[in-house]
N, C-alpha and C positions, 0 to 999 in steps of 0.2 A: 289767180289763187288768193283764197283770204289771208292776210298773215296771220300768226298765233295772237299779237295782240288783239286783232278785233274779233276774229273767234271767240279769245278768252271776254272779252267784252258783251260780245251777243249771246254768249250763255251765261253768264251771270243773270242778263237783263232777263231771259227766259227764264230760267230758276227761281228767278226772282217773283216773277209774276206768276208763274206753276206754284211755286208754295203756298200760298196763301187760299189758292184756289181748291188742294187736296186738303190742306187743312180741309177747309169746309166741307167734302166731299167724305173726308175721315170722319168727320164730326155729323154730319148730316143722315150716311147711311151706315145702316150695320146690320148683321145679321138680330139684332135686336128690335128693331124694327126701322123705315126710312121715313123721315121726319121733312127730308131734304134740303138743298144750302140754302133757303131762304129762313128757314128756321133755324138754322147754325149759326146764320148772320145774325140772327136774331141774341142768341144766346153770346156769341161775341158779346155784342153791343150792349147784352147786361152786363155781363160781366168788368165792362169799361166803366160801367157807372152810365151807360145812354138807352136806359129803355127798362124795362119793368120784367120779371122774371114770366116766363112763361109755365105753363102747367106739364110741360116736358123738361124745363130747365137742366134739373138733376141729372138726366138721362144723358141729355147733350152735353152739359157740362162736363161729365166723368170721359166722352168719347172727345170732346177739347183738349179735355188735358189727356191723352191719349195721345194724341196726334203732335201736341206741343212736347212733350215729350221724347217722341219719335224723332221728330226734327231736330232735338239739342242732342241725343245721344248718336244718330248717323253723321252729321256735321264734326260733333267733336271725334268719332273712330275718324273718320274721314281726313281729318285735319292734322290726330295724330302719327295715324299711318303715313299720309306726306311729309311729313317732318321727319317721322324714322327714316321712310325711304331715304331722303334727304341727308341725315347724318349719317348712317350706315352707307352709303352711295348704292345702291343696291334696288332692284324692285320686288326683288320677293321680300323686304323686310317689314314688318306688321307688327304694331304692339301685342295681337293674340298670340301670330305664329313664333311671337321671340322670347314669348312667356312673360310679358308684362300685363296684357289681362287677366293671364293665373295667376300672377300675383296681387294683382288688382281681386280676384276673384277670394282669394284665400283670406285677404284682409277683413273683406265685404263677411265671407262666411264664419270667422272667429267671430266678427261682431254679433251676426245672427244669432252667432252661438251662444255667447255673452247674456244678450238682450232676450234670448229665450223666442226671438222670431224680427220679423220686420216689418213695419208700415204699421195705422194705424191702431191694428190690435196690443201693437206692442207696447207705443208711445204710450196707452190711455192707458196700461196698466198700472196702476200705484202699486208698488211695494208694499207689506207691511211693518209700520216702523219710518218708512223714508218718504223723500216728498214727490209730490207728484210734479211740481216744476222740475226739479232735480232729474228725476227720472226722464222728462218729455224731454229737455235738454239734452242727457246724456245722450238719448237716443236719436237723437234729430245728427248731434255730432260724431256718435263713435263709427260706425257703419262707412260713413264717408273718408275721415280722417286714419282709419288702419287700409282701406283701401287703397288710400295715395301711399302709406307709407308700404304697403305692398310692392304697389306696381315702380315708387319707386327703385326700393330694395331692388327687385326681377330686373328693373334698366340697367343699376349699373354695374348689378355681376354676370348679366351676358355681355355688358361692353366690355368688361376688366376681361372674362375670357375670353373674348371673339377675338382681343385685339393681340401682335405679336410685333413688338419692337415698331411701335405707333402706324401700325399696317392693321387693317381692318381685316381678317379672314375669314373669304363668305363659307367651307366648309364649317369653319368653326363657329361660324355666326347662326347658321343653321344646326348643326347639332348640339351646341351649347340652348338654344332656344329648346330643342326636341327633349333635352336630356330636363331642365327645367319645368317646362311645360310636365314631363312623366312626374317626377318631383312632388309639383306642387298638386297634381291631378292623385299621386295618393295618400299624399297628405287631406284634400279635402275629403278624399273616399274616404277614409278613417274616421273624419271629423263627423261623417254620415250617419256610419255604424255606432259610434257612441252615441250618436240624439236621437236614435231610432224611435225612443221610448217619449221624446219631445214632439208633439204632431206639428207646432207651430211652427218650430225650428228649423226641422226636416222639409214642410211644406214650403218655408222661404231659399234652403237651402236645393233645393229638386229644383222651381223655377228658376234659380239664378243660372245653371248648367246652361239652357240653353238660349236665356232672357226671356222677358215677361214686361210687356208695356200695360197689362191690366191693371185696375184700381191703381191707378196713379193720382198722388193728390198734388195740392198745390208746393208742399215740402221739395216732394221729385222733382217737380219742374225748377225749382229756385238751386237746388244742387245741380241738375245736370247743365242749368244757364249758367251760373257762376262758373261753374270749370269752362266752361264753352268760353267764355267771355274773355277771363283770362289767359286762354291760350290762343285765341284772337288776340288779343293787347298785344301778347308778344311776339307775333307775328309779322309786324314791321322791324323789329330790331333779330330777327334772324333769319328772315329768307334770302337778304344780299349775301350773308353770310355763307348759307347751305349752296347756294351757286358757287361761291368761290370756294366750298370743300371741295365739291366735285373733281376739280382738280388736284386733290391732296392737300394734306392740311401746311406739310412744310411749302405748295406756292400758297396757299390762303396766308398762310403767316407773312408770306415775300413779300405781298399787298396788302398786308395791313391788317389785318382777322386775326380776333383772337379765340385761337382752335378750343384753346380751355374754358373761355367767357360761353361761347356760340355751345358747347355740348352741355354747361352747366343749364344755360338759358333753353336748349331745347329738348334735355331730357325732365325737367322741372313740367312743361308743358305738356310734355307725351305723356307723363307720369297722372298731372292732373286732370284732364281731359280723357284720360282711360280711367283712372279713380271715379270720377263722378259718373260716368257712363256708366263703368259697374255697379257701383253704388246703390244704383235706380232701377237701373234693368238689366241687370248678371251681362254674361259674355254672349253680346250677338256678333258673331265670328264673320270675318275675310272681309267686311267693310271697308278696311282700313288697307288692306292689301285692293282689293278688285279698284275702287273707285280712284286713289291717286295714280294708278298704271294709268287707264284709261283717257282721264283727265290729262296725263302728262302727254300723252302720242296726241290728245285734239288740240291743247292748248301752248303746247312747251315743255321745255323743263324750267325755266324759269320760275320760281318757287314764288316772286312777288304776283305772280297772277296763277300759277298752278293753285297755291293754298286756299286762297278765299274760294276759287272754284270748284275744287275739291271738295270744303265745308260745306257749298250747298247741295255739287251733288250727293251729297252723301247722308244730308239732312233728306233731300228729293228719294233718295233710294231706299232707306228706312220709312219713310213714311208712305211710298207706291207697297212697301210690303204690307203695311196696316192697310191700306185701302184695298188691297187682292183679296186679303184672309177676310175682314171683316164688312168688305163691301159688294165686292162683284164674285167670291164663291158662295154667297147664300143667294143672290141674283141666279147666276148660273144653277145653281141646285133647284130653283123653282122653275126654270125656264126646261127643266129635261127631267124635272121628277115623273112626269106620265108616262115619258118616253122610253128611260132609262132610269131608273129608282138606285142601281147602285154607282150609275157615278154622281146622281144626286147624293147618294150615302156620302161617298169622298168627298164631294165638294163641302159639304158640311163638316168633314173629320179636319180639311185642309184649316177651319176658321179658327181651332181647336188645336192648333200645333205653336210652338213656341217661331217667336221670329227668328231667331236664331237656328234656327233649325231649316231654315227657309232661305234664309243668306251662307249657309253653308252649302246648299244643295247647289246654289248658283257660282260659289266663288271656290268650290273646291275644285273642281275641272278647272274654272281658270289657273287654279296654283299648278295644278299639274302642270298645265300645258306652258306656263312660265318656267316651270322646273326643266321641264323637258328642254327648253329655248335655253338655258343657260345653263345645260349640263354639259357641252365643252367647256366654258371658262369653267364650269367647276372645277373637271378634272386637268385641267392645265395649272392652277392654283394648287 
C-alpha cells in the first residue's frame, strides 16, 4: 500500500501537470467558438512578451483570464476550507457553510453598492467634479478591502459563539454559522430591493449570489493571486500547528503552540483568501467543504501535505467546471442536436448557469451525507 506521503506526492505532481493542460483546453474551446490549444499556447506566449498577437487574441485572451481566474479562486476556497477544517477540528466546517463567505459576500455587495456596480464599467466611470485616477483607485480597492473585513468580522463572531469555556461546540458551530449565514443573506436581500432602480448595481449584485468567472480582467486575476499567495505564505508557519490542535489546544499548548498566535495567523488567512475569491467572483459554494474532506481520506490528515494538495485540487475542480459549461456542453449539444434538440436545448442552458450553481449541485449531497455521518457525535455533544 502507498503511504499518504507519496500519494500526497504523486497528486500534486498530477495536478500539477493537469493544470496547465485545462487551462488551455479552457482557453482554447468554448461555446464561442474552438480555436483549440495550439492557439491558447499561442495567446499564452503573447501574452509572455514571446510571439506577436494573433487575430483571435482578444477572444482567447478574455477565456485565459477566465481560466486563471478559476484556478486562483478554487485553490484559495480550497485552501481555506482546510485551514477552517483544521482550526474548528471538524469536517463539516467551510468558510460558506459558517458564514464567512456571507460575510465576505456582504462586504463585496455594500461596495457594489457604493461604486454604483463592478468591474470595468465602473472603474472607467468619472464622477463629475472628481478624478478619474481617484475614482479607478478607489474602485480597484474598496470591493476587496470591505470584503476581508467582512469575512473577517463573520470568523470571529462564529468563533466567539461556537466556542464554550475554550471547547469548540460543533452544534453551535453549525447553528451559529446557519443563524449568520440567514443574517447576512437578508441583509443582502434588502440591499437588492433598494438598487432595484440601479441596473449596474443589481446586475453586479445578482451574479455574485451564485459567482461569475465572466469578463474577468487582468485586476481580477492580481486580487484573487494576491490573496491566494498570501495565504500560501502562511501556510508553513500553521499546518504544524493545526496538527497539534487536533488534539486540543490545552495539549498543543503542552508542546509548545501557541493556540492564540496559530487562530490569529489562521483566521487572518481564511478571511483573506475567502475576501479575494469573493471579491472577483461572489460565492461559488461547498468547494471549501467537498475538496479538503476528500483530500484528507486520500492524503492524510496531516495539514503540511493535505493544504498544498487541497489548493490544487480545488484550483483543478473549479476550473473542470469552466471547461464542462463552456467546453464540452456546447460539444455535446452539437453532437445530439439532430438527435435530440431538447437535450441539445439543456446542454446549451447548462453553459449559461453560474459556477456556483454547479458546485452546489455536487457538494450539497456530500454535506448531507457528512451530516448524516456525524449526527451521533452531534447529538452525544
Amino acid at each position: 500500500m502507498i503511504p499518504p506521503r507519496h500519494r500526497a506526492l504523486w497528486i500534486g505532481a498530477v495536478l500539477l501537470l493537469l493544470l496547465p493542460l485545462l487551462v488551455l483546453v479552457a482557453t482554447g474551446y468554448s461555446e464561442t467558438g474552438r480555436y483549440g490549444m495550439l492557439s491558447a499556447a499561442r495567446v499564452v506566449l503573447a501574452e509572455l512578451g514571446w510571439g506577436a498577437p494573433s487575430a483571435e487574441h482578444e477572444i482567447l485572451k478574455l477565456r485565459l483570464l477566465r481560466a486563471l481566474c478559476a484556478v486562483g479562486v478554487g485553490g484559495s476556497l480550497a485552501l481555506a476550507g482546510g485551514m477552517t477544517q483544521g482550526l474548528f477540528r471538524n469536517p463539516l466546517a467551510e468558510p460558506g457553510l459558517l458564514g464567512v463567505g456571507s460575510g465576505a459576500m456582504l462586504g463585496a455587495v455594500v461596495a457594489i453598492a457604493l461604486l454604483g456596480g463592478y468591474g470595468p464599467e465602473a472603474w472607467m466611470r468619472q464622477q463629475a467634479g472628481g478624478s478619474a485616477t481617484w475614482d479607478r483607485l478607489l474602485s480597484f480597492g474598496l470591493v476587496p478591502a470591505l470584503a476581508f473585513l467582512g469575512a473577517l468580522s463573520a470568523t470571529l463572531t462564529i468563533y466567539r459563539l461556537a466556542t464554550r469555556r475554550g471547547r469548540i461546540s460543533v452544534p453551535g458551530l453549525l447553528l451559529t454559522g446557519l443563524a449568520i449565514n440567514a443574517l447576512l443573506g437578508a441583509l443582502m436581500a434588502t440591499l437588492q430591493v433598494l438598487l432595484l432602480q440601479d441596473w449596474q448595481a443589481s446586475r453586479a449584485i445578482l451574479a455574485w449570489g451564485f459567482g461569475t468567472l465572466d469578463d474577468r480582467s487582468l485586476f481580477h486575476i492580481v486580487v484573487v493571486w494576491l490573496g491566494a499567495l498570501v495565504a500560501l505564505l502562511g501556510m508553513p508557519f500553521v499546518a504544524l500547528e493545526l496538527d497539534l490542535l487536533a488534539g486540543g489546544e490545552e495539549d498543543a499548548a503542552a508542546l509548545g503552540a501557541d493556540p492564540g498566535r496559530i487562530k490569529t495567523l489562521v483566521l487572518a488567512c481564511v478571511a483573506l483568501a475567502t475576501a479575494a475569491s469573493v471579491s472577483v467572483s461572489g460565492q461559488i459554494a461547498f468547494v471549501g467543504l467537498l475538496v479538503p474532506h476528500v483530500m484528507r481520506q486520500i492524503v492524510g490528515p496531516h495539514h503540511r501535505r493535505l493544504l498544498p494538495v487541497a489548493f490544487l485540487a480545488g484550483a483543478t475542480l473549479v476550473l473542470l467546471v469552466v471547461v464542462f459549461q463552456h467546453g464540452m456542453c456546447p460539444l455535446l449539444a452539437e453532437w445530439v442536436a439532430a438527435d435530440s434538440p431538447k437535450l441539445a436545448l439543456a446542454c446549451r442552458r447548462v453553459t449559461g448557469m453560474q459556477p456556483g450553481a454547479l458546485t452546489s449541485l455536487l457538494g450539497a449531497p456530500f454535506f448531507l451525507y457528512l451530516l448524516l455521518k456525524q449526527e451521533r457525535k452531534i447529538i452525544e455533544v
